[in-house]
C-alpha positions in Angstrom: 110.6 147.0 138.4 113.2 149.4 139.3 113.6 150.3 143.4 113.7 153.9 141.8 110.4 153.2 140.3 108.8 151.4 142.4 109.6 153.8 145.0 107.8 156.8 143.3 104.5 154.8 142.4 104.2 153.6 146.1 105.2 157.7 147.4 102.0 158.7 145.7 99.8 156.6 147.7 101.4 157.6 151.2 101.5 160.3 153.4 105.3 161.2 154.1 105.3 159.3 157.9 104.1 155.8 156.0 107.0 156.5 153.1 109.4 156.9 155.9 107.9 153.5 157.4 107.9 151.8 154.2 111.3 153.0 153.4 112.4 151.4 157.3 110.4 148.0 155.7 112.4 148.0 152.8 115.9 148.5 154.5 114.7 145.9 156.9 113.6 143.1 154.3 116.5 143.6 152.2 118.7 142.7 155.7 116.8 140.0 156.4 116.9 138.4 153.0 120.9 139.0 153.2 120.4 136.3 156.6 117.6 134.1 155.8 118.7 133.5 151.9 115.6 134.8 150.2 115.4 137.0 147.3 116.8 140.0 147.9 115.1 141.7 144.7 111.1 140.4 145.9 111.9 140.7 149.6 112.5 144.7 148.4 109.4 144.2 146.4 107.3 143.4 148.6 108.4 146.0 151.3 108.1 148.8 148.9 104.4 147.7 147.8 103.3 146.4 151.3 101.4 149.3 152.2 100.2 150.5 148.7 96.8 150.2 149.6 96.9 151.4 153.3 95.1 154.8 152.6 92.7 154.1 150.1 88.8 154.7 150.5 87.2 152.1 152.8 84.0 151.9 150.3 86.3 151.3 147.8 88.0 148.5 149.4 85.3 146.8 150.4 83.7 146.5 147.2 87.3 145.2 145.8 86.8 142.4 148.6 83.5 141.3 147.9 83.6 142.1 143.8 87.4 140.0 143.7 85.8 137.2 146.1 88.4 137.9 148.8 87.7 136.3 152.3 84.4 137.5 153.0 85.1 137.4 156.8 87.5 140.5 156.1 84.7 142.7 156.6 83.6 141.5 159.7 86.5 142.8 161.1 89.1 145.7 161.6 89.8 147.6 158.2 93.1 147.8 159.3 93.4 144.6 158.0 91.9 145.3 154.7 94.9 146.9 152.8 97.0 144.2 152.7 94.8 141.6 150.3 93.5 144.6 148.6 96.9 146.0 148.5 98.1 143.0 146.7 95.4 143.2 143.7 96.2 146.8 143.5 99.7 146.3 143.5 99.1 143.6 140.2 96.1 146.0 138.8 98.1 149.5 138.8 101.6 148.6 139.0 101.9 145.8 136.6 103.6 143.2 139.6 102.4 139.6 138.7 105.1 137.6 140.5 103.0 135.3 143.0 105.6 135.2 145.7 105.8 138.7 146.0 101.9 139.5 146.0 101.3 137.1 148.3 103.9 138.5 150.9 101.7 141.8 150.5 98.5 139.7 150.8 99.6 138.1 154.1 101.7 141.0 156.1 98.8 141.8 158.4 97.4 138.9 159.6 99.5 135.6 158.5 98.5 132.5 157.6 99.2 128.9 157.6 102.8 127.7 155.9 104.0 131.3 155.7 107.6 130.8 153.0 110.4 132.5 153.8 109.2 135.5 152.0 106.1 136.2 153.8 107.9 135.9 156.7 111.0 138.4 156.0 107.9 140.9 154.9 106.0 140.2 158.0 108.9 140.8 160.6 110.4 143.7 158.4 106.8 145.2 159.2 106.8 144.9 162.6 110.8 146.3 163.7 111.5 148.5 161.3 113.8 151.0 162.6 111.0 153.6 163.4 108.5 151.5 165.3 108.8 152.0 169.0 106.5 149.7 171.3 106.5 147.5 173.8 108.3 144.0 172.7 109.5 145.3 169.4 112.9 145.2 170.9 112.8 141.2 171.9 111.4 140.9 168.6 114.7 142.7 166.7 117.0 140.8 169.3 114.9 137.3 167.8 115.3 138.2 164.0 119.3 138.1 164.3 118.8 134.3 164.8 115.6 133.0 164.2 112.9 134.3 161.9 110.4 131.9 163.1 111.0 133.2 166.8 110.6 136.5 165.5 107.5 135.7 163.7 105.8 134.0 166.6 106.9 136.6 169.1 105.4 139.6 166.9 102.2 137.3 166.3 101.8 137.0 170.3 102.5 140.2 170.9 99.8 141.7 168.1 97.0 138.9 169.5 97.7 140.0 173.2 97.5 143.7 172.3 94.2 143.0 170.9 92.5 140.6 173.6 94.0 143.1 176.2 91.7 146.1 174.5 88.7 143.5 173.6 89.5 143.7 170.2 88.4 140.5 168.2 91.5 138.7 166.1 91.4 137.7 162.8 91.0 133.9 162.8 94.2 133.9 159.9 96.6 135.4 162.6 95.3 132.5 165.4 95.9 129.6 162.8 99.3 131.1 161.6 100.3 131.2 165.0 99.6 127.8 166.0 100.9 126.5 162.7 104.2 128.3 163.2 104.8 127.1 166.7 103.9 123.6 166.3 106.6 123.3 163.7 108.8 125.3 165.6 108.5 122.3 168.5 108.6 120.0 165.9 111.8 120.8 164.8 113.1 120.6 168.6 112.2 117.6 169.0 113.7 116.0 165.9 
């Protein structure tokens, strides 16, 4: 599919602010493929589509959670977090995108998970710095994704899991284990 294309389905299911955001994604991904050599074309993709889902109907969303057998602990927390998986059936039900990579970029962007490719990565940092996002740490994240995704990744991961904790908010057990999983191998690359 097109960017042109793509682009106009995905406008239809934002407000303006979240196509300006997902536009900032896009640009983002597409820089960060250029540096970590992943497909340029499903790193675009994926930021176009990432937030396809993000203003649906809550009822609806859950019943695409438990009726498509999605993680049933989804519901037992935040619906912020709900978009993404659903976003990623959507994205393959209305928009006709069945490449795997690319869907599962949009399933993970929230939360993570355990051995996170390349892709998933670009998509998940893309998320976090885009040009319009203006918090604390977002700039020592941008400074990490000039020279190490991985950094980047775990830095935006600590940063969402402290946010949380620091406002008693409970964090999705995907985010803990992707965190873990990414800095162990992070330290295991040191020390070989």
């Amino acid at each position: 599919m097109n960017r042109e294309k793509a682009l106009r389905l995905v406008k239809e299911q934002l407000t303006e602010r979240r196509y300006v955001h997902t536009v900032g994604v896009m640009e983002t991904a597409i820089k960060l493929a250029e540096r970590y050599d992943v497909d340029k074309e499903k790193a675009e993709l994926a930021a176009i589509f990432h937030d396809y889902a993000k203003f649906r109907d809550k009822e609806e969303m859950r019943r695409i959670i438990i009726d498509q057998k999605m993680p049933h602990d989804l519901l037992q927390f935040h619906d912020e977090l709900w978009h993404a998986p659903v976003g990623a059936y959507l994205v393959e039900k209305e928009a006709g995108i069945t490449d795997n990579e690319v869907l599962e970029a949009i399933r993970c962007h929230t939360s993570g998970k355990i051995n996170m490719t390349t892709l998933d990565k670009v998509l998940y940092v893309a998320d976090y710095i885009e040009p319009g996002r203006d918090f604390p740490g977002v700039d020592q994240v941008r400074d990490s994704a000039k020279s190490s995704l991985d950094v980047a990744v775990i830095q935006a991961m600590k940063n969402t899991m402290t946010y949380l904790i620091t406002r008693n908010q409970p964090v999705y057990p995907d985010t803990f284990h992707a965190y873990n999983d990414m800095t162990m191998k992070v330290k295991e690359r040191k020390l070989t």
